[in-house]
ZABA-680197 format. One record per residue (C-alpha): residue in three letters; chain; x, y, z. Coordinates in steps of 0.001 Angstrom, whole numbers. Example, Ala and Ser with C-alpha at 12.3 -4.5 7.8 and 13.67 -1.06 7.14 Angstrom:
! ZABA-680197
<rec zami="ALA" gutor="A" x="12300" y="-4500" z="7800"/>
<rec zami="SER" gutor="A" x="13670" y="-1060" z="7140"/>
This chain:
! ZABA-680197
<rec zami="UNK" gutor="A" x="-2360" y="3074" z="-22943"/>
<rec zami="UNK" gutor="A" x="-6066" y="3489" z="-22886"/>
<rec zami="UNK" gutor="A" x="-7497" y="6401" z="-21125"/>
<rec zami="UNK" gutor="A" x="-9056" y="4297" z="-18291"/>
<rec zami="UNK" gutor="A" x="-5261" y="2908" z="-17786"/>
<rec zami="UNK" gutor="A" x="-3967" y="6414" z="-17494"/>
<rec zami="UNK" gutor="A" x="-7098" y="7442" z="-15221"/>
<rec zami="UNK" gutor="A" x="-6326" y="4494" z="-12640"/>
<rec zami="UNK" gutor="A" x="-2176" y="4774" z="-12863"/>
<rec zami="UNK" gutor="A" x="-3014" y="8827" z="-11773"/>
<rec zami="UNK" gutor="A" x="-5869" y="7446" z="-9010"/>
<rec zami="UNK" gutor="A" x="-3002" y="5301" z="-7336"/>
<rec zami="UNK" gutor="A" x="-154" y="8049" z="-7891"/>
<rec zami="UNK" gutor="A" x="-2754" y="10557" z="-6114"/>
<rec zami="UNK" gutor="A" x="-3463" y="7888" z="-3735"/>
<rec zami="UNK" gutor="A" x="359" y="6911" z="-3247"/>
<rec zami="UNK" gutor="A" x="743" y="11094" z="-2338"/>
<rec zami="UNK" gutor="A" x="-1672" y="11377" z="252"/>
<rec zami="UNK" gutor="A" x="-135" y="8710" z="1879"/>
<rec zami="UNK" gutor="A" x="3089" y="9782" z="2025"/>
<rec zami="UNK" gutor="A" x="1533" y="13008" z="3528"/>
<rec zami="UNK" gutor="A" x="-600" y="11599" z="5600"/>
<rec zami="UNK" gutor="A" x="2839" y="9719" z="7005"/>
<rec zami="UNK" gutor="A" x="4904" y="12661" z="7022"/>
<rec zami="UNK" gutor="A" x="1934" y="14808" z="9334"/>
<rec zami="UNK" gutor="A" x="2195" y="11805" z="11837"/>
<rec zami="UNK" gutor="A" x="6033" y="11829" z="12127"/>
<rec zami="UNK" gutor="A" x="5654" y="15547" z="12004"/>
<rec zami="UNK" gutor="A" x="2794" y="15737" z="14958"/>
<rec zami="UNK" gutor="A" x="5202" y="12872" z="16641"/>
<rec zami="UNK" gutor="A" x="8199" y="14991" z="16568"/>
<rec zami="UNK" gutor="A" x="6262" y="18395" z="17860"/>
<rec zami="UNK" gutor="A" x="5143" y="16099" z="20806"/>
<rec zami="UNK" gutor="A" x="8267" y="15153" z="21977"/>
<rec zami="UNK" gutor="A" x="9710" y="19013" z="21744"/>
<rec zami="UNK" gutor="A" x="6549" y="20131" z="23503"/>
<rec zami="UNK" gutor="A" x="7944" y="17260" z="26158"/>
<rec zami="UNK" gutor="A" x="11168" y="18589" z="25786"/>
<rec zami="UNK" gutor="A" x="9904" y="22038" z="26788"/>
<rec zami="UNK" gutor="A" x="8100" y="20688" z="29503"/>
<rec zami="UNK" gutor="A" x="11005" y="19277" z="31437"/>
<rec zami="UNK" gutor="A" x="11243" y="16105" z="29558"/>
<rec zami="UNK" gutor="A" x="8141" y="15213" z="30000"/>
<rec zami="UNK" gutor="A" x="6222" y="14322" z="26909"/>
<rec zami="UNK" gutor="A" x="2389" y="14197" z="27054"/>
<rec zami="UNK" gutor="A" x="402" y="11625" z="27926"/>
<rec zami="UNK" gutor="A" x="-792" y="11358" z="24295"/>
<rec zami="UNK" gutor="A" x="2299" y="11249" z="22952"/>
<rec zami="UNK" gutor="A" x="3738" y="8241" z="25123"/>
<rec zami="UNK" gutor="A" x="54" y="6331" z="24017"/>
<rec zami="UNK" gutor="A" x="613" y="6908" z="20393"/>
<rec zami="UNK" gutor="A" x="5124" y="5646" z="20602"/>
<rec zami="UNK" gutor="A" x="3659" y="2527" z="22983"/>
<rec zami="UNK" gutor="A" x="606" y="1452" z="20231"/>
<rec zami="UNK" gutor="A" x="3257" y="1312" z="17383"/>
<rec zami="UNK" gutor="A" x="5710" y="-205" z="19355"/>
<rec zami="UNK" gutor="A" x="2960" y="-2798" z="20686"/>
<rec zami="UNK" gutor="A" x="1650" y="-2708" z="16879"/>
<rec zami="UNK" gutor="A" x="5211" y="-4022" z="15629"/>
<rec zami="UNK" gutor="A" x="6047" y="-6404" z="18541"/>
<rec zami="UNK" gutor="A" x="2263" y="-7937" z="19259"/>
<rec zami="UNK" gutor="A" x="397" y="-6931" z="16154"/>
<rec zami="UNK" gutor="A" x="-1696" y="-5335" z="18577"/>
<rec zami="UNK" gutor="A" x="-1307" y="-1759" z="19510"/>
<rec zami="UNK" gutor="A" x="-2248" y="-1038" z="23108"/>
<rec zami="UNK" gutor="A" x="-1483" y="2102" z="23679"/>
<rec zami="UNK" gutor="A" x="84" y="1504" z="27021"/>
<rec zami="UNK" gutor="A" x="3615" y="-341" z="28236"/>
<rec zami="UNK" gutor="A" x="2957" y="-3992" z="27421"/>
<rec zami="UNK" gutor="A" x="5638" y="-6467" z="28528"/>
<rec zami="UNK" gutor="A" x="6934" y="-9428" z="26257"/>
<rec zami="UNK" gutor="A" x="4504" y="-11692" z="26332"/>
<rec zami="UNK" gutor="A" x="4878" y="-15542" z="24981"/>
<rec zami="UNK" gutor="A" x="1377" y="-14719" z="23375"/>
<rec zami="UNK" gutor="A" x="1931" y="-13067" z="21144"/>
<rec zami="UNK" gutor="A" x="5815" y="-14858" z="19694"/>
<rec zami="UNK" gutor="A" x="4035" y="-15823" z="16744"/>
<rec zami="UNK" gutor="A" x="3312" y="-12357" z="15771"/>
<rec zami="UNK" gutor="A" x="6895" y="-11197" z="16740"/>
<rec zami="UNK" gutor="A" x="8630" y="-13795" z="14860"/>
<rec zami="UNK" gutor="A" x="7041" y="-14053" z="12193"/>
<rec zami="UNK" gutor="A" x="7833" y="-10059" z="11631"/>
<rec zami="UNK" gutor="A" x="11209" y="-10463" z="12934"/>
<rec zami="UNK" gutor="A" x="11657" y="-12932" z="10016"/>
<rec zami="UNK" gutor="A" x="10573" y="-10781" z="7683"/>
<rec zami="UNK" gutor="A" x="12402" y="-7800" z="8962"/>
<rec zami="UNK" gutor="A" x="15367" y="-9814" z="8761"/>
<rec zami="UNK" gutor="A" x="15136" y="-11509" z="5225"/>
<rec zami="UNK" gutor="A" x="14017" y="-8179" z="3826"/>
<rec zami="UNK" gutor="A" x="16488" y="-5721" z="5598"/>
<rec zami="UNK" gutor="A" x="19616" y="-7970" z="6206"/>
<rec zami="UNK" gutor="A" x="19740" y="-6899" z="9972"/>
<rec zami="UNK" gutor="A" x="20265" y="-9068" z="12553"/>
<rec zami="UNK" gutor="A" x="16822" y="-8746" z="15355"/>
<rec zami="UNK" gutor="A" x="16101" y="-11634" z="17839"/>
<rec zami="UNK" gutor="A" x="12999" y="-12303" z="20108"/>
<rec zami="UNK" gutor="A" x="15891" y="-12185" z="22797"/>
<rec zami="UNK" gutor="A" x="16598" y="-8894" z="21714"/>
<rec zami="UNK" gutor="A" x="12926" y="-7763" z="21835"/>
<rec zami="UNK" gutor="A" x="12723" y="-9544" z="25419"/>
<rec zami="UNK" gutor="A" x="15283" y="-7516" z="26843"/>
<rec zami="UNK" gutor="A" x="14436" y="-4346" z="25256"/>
<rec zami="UNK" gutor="A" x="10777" y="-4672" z="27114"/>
<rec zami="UNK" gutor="A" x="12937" y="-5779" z="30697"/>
<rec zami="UNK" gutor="A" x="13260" y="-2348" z="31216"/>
<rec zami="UNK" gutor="A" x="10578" y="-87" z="31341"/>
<rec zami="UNK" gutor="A" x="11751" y="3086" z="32365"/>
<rec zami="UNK" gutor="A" x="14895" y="5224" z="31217"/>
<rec zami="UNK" gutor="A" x="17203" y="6219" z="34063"/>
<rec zami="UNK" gutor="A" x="15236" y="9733" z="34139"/>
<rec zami="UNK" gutor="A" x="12058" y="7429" z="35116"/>
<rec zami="UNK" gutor="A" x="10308" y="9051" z="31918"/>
<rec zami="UNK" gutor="A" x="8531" y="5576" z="30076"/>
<rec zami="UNK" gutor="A" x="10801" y="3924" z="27844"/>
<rec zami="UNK" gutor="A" x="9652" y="3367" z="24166"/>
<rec zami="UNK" gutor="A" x="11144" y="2269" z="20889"/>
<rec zami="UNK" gutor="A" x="12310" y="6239" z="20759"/>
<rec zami="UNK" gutor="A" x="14491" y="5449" z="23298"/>
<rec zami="UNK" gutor="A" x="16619" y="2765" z="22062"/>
<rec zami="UNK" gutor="A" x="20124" y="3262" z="22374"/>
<rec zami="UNK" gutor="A" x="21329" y="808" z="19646"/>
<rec zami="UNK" gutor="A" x="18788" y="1674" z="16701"/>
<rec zami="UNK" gutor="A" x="17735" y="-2003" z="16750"/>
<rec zami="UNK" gutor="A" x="14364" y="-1814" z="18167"/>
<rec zami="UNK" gutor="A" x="14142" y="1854" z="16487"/>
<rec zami="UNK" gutor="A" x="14479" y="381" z="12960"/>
<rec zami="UNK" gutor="A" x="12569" y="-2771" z="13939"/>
<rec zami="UNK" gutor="A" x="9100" y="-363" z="14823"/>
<rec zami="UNK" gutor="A" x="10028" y="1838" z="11953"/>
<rec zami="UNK" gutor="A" x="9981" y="-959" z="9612"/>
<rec zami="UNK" gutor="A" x="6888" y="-2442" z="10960"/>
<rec zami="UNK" gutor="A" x="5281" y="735" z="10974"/>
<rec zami="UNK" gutor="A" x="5581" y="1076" z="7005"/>
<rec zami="UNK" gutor="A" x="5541" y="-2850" z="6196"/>
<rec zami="UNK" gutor="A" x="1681" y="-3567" z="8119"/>
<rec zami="UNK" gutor="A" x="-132" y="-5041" z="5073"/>
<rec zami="UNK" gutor="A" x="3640" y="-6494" z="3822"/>
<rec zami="UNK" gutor="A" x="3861" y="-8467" z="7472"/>
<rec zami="UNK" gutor="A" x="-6" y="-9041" z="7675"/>
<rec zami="UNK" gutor="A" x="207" y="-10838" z="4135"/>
<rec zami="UNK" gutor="A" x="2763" y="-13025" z="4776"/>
<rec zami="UNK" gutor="A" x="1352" y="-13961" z="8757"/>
<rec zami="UNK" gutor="A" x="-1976" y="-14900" z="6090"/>
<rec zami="UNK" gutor="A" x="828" y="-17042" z="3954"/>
<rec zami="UNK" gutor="A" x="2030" y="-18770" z="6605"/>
<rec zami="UNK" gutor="A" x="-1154" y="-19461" z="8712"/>
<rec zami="UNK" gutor="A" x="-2436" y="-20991" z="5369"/>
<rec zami="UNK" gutor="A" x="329" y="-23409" z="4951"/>
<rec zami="UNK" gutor="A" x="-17" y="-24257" z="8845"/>
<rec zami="UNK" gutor="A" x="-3531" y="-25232" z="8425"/>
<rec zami="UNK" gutor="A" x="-2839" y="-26966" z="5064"/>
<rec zami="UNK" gutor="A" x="16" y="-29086" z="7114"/>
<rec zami="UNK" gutor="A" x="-2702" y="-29840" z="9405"/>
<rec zami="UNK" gutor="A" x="-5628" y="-31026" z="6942"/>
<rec zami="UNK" gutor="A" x="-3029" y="-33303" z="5246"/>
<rec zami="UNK" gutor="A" x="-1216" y="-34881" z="8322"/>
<rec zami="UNK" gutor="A" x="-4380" y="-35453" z="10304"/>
<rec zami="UNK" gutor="A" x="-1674" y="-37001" z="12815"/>
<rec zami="UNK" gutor="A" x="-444" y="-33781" z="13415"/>
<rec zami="UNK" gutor="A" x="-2377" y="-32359" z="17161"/>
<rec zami="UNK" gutor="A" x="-3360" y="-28958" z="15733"/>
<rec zami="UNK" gutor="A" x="-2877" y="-26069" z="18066"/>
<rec zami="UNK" gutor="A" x="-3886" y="-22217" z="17816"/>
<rec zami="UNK" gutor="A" x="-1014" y="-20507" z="15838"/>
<rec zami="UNK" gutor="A" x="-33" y="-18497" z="19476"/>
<rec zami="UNK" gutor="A" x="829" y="-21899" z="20422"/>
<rec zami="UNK" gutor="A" x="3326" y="-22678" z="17613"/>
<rec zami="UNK" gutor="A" x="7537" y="-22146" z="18120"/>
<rec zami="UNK" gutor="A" x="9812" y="-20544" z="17130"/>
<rec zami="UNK" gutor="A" x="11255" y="-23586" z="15501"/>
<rec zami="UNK" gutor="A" x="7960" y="-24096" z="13944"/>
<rec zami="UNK" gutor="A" x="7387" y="-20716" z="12830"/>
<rec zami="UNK" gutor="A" x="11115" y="-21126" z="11047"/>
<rec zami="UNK" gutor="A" x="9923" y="-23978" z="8971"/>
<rec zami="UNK" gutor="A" x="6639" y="-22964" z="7882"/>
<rec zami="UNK" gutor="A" x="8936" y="-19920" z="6674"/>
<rec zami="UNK" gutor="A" x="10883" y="-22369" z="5120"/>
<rec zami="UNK" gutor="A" x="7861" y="-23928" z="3556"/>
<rec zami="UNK" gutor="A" x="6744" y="-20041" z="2088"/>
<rec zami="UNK" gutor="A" x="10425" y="-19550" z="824"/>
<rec zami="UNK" gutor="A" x="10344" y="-22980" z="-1058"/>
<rec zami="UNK" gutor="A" x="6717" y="-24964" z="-1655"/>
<rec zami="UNK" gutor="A" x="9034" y="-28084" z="-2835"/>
<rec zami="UNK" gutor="A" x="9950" y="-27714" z="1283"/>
<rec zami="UNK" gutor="A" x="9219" y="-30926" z="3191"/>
<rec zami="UNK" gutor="A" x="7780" y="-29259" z="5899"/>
<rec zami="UNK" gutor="A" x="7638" y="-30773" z="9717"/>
<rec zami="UNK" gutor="A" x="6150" y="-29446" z="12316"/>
<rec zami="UNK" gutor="A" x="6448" y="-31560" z="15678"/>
């Protein structure tokens, strides 16, 4: 290898590292918060419950609000399109229904907020946790399949184009389709 090979496979190892610390600080300053909370009485601190709703907003919506945020129909495309993704790469089973329910209930029994933290099954737990380390993975392939929307759109001028927060979960399921396999006859209604 050339010296200017060797200098840029050390730049992204370096790189790679201060990631991973950078990551490990977070979860770190995450899990100090909720033990301060735990000191407290249970409850965690204001900033703590911000930070657990934005990634738990950030892997449902693609949005992070750092407040409670109910399911919204806005943003399914997001959510789906990650839920595929999740699924496909992981081999667990996670459905918008799933998600939908989780975000029914707001509060734990205590009346302390209820987050992805507090997920009983591990479902929405992984789900946030995957999201949380997949964002330019799941951004990527939302790019991949907003491209092949618009591309079904310039060639079937028939086709009523709509925003993609309009699209289905049906449609959202073949455009994966269409990602999966470009020989994919794709039809969206």
């Amino acid at each position: 290898m050339t010296k200017k090979r060797v200098l840029i496979v050390l730049f992204c190892l370096l790189y790679l590292c201060i990631l991973s610390i950078a990551g490990c600080k977070t979860a770190n300053y995450i899990s100090e918060e909720r033990i301060a909370g735990e000191e407290n009485g249970g409850k965690e601190s204001e900033l703590f419950i911000e930070l657990t709703y934005e990634k738990q907003n950030r892997a449902f919506f693609g949005i992070g609000f750092p407040e409670y945020t109910p399911y919204s129909k806005k943003y399914e495309w997001k959510l789906q399109s990650h839920i595929i993704l999740y699924t496909r790469e992981t081999g667990k089973t996670l459905s918008l229904n799933d998600v939908e329910v989780f975000l029914n209930t707001m509060e734990n029994p205590d009346g302390s907020p209820r987050t992805w933290l507090d997920d009983e099954t591990g479902t929405i737990n992984g789900f946030v946790e995957w999201c949380r380390w997949n964002k330019e993975r799941l951004d990527n392939y939302r790019d991949e399949l907003l491209d092949l929307y618009i591309m079904y759109s310039i060639e079937h001028p028939e086709f009523e184009y709509h925003s993609v927060s309009e699209l289905t979960p049906v449609q959202i399921i073949e455009l994966d389709k269409k990602y999966l396999d470009p020989d994919y006859n794709l039809l969206l209604e």
